[in-house]
FIPA-799165 format. One record per residue: residue in one letter; y, x, z of N, C-alpha, C, O, CB in turn. Coordinates in pm, whole numbers, padded with zeros to 5 digits, always signed. Glycine has a CB too. Example, Ala and Ser with C-alpha at 12.3 -4.5 7.8 and 13.67 -1.06 7.14 Angstrom:
2
A-00569+01319+00780-00450+01230+00780-00330+01320+00780-00332+01424+00846-00447+01131+00905;S-00225+01285+00708-00106+01367+00714+00003+01290+00787+00114+01341+00804-00060+01408+00572;
This chain:
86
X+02122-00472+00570+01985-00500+00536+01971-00645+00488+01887-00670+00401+01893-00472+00656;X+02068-00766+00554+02037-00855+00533+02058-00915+00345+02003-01000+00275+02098-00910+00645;X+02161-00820+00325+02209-00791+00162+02085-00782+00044+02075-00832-00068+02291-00629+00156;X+02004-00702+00117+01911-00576+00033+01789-00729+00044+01771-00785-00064+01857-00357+00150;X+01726-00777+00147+01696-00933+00168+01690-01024+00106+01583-01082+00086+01749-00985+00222;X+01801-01059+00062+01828-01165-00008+01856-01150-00122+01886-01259-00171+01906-01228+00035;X+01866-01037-00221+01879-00957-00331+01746-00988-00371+01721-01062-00466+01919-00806-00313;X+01652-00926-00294+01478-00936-00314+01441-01048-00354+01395-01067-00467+01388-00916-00192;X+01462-01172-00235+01389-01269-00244+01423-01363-00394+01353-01426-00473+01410-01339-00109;X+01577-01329-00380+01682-01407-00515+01549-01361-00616+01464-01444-00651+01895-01308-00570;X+01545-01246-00647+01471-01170-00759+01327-01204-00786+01279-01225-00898+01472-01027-00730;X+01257-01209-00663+01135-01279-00693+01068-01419-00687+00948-01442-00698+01074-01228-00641;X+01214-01549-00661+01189-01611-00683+01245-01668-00804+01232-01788-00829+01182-01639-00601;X+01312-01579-00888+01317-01590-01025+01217-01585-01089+01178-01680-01157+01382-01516-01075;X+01155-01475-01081+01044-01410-01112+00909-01516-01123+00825-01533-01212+01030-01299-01002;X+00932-01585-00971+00819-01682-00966+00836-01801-01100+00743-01859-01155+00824-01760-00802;X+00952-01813-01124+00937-01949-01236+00902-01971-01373+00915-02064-01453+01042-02003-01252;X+00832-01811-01376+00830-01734-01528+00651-01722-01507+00579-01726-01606+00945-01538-01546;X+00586-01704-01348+00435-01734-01339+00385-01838-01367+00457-01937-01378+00387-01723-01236;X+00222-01849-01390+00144-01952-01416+00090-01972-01244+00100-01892-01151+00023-01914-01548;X+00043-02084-01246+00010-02177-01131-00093-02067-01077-00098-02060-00955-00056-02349-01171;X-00183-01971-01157-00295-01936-01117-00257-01763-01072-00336-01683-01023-00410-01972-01239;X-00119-01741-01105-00085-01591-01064-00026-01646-00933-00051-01572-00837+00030-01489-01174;X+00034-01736-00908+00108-01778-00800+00046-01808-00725+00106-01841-00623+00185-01856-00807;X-00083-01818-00721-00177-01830-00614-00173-01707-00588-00121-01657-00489-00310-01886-00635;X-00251-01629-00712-00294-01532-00636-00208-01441-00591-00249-01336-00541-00380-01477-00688;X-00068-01469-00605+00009-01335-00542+00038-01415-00380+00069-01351-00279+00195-01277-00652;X+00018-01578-00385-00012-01637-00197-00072-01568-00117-00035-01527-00006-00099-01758-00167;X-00200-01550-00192-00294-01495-00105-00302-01353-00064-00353-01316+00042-00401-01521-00153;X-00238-01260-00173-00208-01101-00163-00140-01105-00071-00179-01034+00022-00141-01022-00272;X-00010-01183-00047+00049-01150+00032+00078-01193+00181+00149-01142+00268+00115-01145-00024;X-00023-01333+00180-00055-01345+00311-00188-01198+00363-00174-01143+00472-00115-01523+00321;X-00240-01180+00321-00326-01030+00337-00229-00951+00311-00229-00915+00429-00458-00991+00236;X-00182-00917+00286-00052-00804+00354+00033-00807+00427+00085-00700+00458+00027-00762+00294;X+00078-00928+00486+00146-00968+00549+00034-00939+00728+00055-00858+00818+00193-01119+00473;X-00062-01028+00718-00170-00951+00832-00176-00863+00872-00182-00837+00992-00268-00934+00822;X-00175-00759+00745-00214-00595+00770-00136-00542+00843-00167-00479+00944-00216-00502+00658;X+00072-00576+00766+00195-00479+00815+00150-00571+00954+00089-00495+01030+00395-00488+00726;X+00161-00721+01018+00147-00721+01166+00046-00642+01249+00069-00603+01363+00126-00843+01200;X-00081-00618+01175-00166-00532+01271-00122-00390+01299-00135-00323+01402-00305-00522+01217;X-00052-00351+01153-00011-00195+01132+00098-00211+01273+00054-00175+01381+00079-00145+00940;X+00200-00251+01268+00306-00253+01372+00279-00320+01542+00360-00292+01631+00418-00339+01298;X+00177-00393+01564+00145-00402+01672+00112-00264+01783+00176-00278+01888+00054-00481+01645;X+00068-00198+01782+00057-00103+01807+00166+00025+01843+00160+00114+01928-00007-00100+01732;X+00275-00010+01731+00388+00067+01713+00543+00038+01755+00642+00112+01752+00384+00083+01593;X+00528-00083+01790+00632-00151+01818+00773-00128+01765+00828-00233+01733+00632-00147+01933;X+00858+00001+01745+00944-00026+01605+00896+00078+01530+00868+00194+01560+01115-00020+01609;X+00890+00003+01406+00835+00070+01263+00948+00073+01170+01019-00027+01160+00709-00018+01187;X+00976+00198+01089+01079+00186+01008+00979+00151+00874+00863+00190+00858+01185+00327+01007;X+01062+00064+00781+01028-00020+00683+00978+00127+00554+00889+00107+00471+01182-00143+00643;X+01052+00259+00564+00965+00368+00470+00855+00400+00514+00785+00442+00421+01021+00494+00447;X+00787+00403+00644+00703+00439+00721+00561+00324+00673+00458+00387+00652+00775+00435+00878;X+00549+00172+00656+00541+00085+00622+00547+00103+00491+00461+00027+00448+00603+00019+00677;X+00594+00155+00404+00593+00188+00251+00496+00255+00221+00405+00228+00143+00700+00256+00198;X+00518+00379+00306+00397+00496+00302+00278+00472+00297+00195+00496+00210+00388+00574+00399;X+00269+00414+00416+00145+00387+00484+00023+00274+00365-00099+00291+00353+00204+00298+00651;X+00117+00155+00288+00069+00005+00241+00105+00063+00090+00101-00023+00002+00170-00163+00311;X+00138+00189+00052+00198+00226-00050+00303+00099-00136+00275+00087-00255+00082+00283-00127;X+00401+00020-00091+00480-00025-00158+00650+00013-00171+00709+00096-00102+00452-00132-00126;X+00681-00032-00228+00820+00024-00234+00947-00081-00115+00955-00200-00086+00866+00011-00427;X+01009+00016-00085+01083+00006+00045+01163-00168+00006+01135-00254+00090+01216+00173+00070;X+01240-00207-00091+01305-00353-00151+01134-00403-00114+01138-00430+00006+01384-00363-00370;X+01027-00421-00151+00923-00517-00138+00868-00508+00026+00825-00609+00083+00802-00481-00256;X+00874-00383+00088+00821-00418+00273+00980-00506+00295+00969-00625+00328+00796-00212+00426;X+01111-00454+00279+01220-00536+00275+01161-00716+00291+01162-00807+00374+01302-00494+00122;X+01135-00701+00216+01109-00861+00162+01006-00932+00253+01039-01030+00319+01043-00867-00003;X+00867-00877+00255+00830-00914+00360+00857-00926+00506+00824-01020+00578+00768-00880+00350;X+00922-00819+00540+00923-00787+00694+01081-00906+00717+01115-00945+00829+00950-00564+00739;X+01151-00942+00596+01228-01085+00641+01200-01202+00623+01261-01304+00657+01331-01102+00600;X+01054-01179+00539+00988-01324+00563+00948-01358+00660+00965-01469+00710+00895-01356+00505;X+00862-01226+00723+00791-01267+00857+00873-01273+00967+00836-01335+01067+00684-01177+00895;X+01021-01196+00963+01127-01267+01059+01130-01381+01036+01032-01434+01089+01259-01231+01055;X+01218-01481+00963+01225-01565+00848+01153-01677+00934+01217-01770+00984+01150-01507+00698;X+01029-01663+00946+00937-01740+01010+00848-01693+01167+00736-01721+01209+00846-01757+00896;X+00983-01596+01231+00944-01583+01381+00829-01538+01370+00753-01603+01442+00945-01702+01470;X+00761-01430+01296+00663-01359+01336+00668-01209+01364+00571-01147+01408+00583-01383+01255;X+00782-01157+01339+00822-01046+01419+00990-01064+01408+01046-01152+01344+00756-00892+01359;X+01066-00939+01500+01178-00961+01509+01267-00783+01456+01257-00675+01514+01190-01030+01671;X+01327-00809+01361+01369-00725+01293+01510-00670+01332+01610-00742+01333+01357-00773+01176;X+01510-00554+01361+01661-00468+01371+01700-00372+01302+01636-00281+01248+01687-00409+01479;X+01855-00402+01308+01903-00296+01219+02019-00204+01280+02108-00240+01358+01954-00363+01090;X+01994-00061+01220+02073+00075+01303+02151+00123+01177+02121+00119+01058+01954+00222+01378;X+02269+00171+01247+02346+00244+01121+02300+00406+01106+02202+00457+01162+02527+00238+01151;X+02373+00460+01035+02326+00644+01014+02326+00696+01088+02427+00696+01158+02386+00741+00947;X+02227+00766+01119+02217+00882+01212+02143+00801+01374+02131+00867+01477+02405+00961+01231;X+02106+00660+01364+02068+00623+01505+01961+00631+01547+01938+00598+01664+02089+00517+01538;
Protein backbone atom coordinates (compact mmCIF):
# COMPACT_ATOMS: atom_id res chain seq x y z
CA UNK A 1 0.00 0.00 0.00
CA UNK A 2 2.73 2.14 0.92
CA UNK A 3 3.84 1.84 -3.06
CA UNK A 4 0.28 2.68 -4.38
CA UNK A 5 0.93 6.08 -1.69
CA UNK A 6 3.56 7.43 -2.90
CA UNK A 7 2.78 6.75 -6.63
CA UNK A 8 -0.38 9.09 -5.83
CA UNK A 9 1.11 11.74 -4.05
CA UNK A 10 4.39 11.73 -6.71
CA UNK A 11 1.40 12.26 -9.32
CA UNK A 12 -0.44 14.94 -7.79
CA UNK A 13 2.14 16.85 -6.83
CA UNK A 14 3.19 17.03 -10.33
CA UNK A 15 0.01 17.82 -11.19
CA UNK A 16 0.02 20.66 -8.64
CA UNK A 17 2.84 22.66 -10.60
CA UNK A 18 0.81 22.82 -13.79
CA UNK A 19 -2.27 24.71 -11.31
CA UNK A 20 -2.97 28.34 -10.90
CA UNK A 21 -2.67 29.80 -7.32
CA UNK A 22 -6.56 30.04 -7.37
CA UNK A 23 -7.29 26.12 -8.23
CA UNK A 24 -4.78 25.31 -5.55
CA UNK A 25 -6.70 26.86 -3.15
CA UNK A 26 -9.52 25.62 -4.02
CA UNK A 27 -8.61 22.00 -4.24
CA UNK A 28 -7.00 23.08 -0.08
CA UNK A 29 -10.11 23.59 0.87
CA UNK A 30 -12.02 20.50 -0.98
CA UNK A 31 -9.90 18.55 0.55
CA UNK A 32 -9.57 19.63 3.92
CA UNK A 33 -13.70 19.09 3.72
CA UNK A 34 -13.14 15.72 2.74
CA UNK A 35 -10.70 14.94 4.71
CA UNK A 36 -13.37 15.89 7.87
CA UNK A 37 -16.01 13.91 6.33
CA UNK A 38 -13.73 10.35 5.70
CA UNK A 39 -12.73 11.16 9.79
CA UNK A 40 -16.38 11.50 10.77
CA UNK A 41 -17.36 8.64 8.21
CA UNK A 42 -14.75 6.22 10.08
CA UNK A 43 -15.17 7.27 13.62
CA UNK A 44 -17.89 5.31 14.17
CA UNK A 45 -16.46 2.33 12.22
CA UNK A 46 -13.27 1.94 13.41
CA UNK A 47 -11.61 -0.22 10.49
CA UNK A 48 -12.84 0.96 7.19
CA UNK A 49 -11.61 -0.56 4.03
CA UNK A 50 -10.43 2.28 1.66
CA UNK A 51 -13.31 0.71 -1.36
CA UNK A 52 -15.91 1.05 1.25
CA UNK A 53 -14.73 4.87 1.64
CA UNK A 54 -14.77 5.07 -2.25
CA UNK A 55 -18.31 4.02 -2.32
CA UNK A 56 -19.60 5.76 0.15
CA UNK A 57 -17.49 9.71 -0.89
CA UNK A 58 -17.80 8.33 -4.49
CA UNK A 59 -13.95 8.63 -5.27
CA UNK A 60 -11.68 6.37 -6.72
CA UNK A 61 -9.78 3.88 -4.51
CA UNK A 62 -5.62 5.62 -5.70
CA UNK A 63 -7.41 9.14 -4.43
CA UNK A 64 -9.09 7.74 -0.67
CA UNK A 65 -5.32 6.00 -1.01
CA UNK A 66 -3.94 9.34 -0.93
CA UNK A 67 -5.81 10.83 1.58
CA UNK A 68 -6.16 8.24 4.18
CA UNK A 69 -1.89 8.54 4.02
CA UNK A 70 -2.06 11.99 4.41
CA UNK A 71 -4.10 11.87 7.35
CA UNK A 72 -1.71 9.05 8.66
CA UNK A 73 1.12 11.19 7.38
CA UNK A 74 0.01 13.71 9.91
CA UNK A 75 -1.21 11.33 12.93
CA UNK A 76 -4.76 11.72 12.34
CA UNK A 77 -5.68 8.26 11.94
CA UNK A 78 -3.64 5.10 11.91
CA UNK A 79 -3.62 2.97 8.85
CA UNK A 80 -3.17 -0.95 8.32
CA UNK A 81 -2.39 -3.17 5.98
CA UNK A 82 -3.62 -7.11 5.38
CA UNK A 83 -2.57 -9.42 2.71
CA UNK A 84 -5.29 -11.71 0.56
CA UNK A 85 -7.80 -13.32 1.92
CA UNK A 86 -7.39 -11.56 5.70
Amino acid sequence: MSKEVLSVVSHSYELATYSTPELRGLFSDWLCEIEREITDFMKDRGTVDPDEIGTRFKLKRESVIFILGKLANEGKIRMQASGPGV
